[in-house]
Phi, psi and omega in degrees: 000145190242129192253142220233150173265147182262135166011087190241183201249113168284264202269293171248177019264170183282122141285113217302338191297322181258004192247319201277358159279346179235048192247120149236077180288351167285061190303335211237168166232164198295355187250039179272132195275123176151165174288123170297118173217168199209132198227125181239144183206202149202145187262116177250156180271188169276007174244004185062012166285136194291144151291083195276012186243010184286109098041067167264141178233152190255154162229169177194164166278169170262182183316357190253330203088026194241149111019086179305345163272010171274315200217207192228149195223152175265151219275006188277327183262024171342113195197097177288322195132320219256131151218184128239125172224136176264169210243109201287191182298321186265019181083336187294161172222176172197155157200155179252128176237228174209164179259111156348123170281174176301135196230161170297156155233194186303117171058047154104342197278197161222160191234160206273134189344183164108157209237125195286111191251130151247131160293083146229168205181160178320176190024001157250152193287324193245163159282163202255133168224140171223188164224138176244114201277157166264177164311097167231145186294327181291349187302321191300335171276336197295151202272017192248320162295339189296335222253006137284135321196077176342307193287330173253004174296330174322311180339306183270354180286065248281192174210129136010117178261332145223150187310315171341284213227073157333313203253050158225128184228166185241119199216091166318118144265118181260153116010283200183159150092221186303138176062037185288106174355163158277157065333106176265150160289159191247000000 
């Protein structure tokens, strides 16, 4: 007999009972100031099967670029900053935000709109951590996209889902393999 090690359960899966109250797919409230962007996507695996248990969670600057622990906001224009969306049967997720200003970056630069994602899902020890830059001119400066790999920055880019209707955007995460997301360390 060959003793084989089993699986073990990391990060998920997640119960909804204790999970689905600190779930945000809303970011913004309605009088929150900034441009309405509504972000749709799907999580795949290294075999491109969609990931139905997966975890994203967002932190972002508001339209100014500030932080929410940077300033103080008035509770009508409320903006923590913050969401979690789980990922459906069919891999997908979707949330509604704002598009973020611009924030410092390293040594005085600045860095280009995006919004900071943790990954988390059955079988990793640690979380996925990435950024999803919007379509921007500014991307070509940000000094943190610079320092990814040109053939993979796409990676991090969401697009437009029809030219039409600008501020609905699209944005994969794959896993592993051809066309695999960045991943940054932590």
């Amino acid at each position: 007999m060959k003793m084989v090690p089993t699986a073990s359960q990391t990060v998920g899966p997640f119960f909804h009972l204790g999970l689905n109250p600190l779930c945000r797919a809303q970011l913004v409230s309605p009088d929150t100031f900034g441009q309405r962007v509504e972000v749709e996507g799907v999580v795949l695996d290294g075999d491109g099967n969609p990931v139905p248990d997966a975890l994203l969670e967002i932190w972002q600057a508001d339209a100014n670029g500030k932080y929410p622990s940077e300033g103080r906001q008035s509770a009508k224009e409320y903006f923590n900053g913050f969401g979690r969306v789980p990922t459906g049967a069919n891999g997908r997720y979707g949330f509604t935000t704002i598009k973020p200003g611009f924030v410092p970056g390293p040594e005085g630069s600045v860095q280009a709109p995006h919004l900071n994602i943790s990954i988390f899902m059955r079988g990793l020890l640690l979380r996925l951590v990435t950024r999803m830059y919007f379509p921007d001119k500014a991307n070509d400066r940000d000094p943190i996209l610079k320092m990814v790999e040109p053939i993979r920055r796409a990676t991090l880019i969401a697009q437009p889902t029809d030219l039409n209707t600008p501020n609905v955007l699209r944005w994969d995460i794959r896993l592993q393999g051809d066309q695999e997301t960045v991943f940054f360390e932590i």
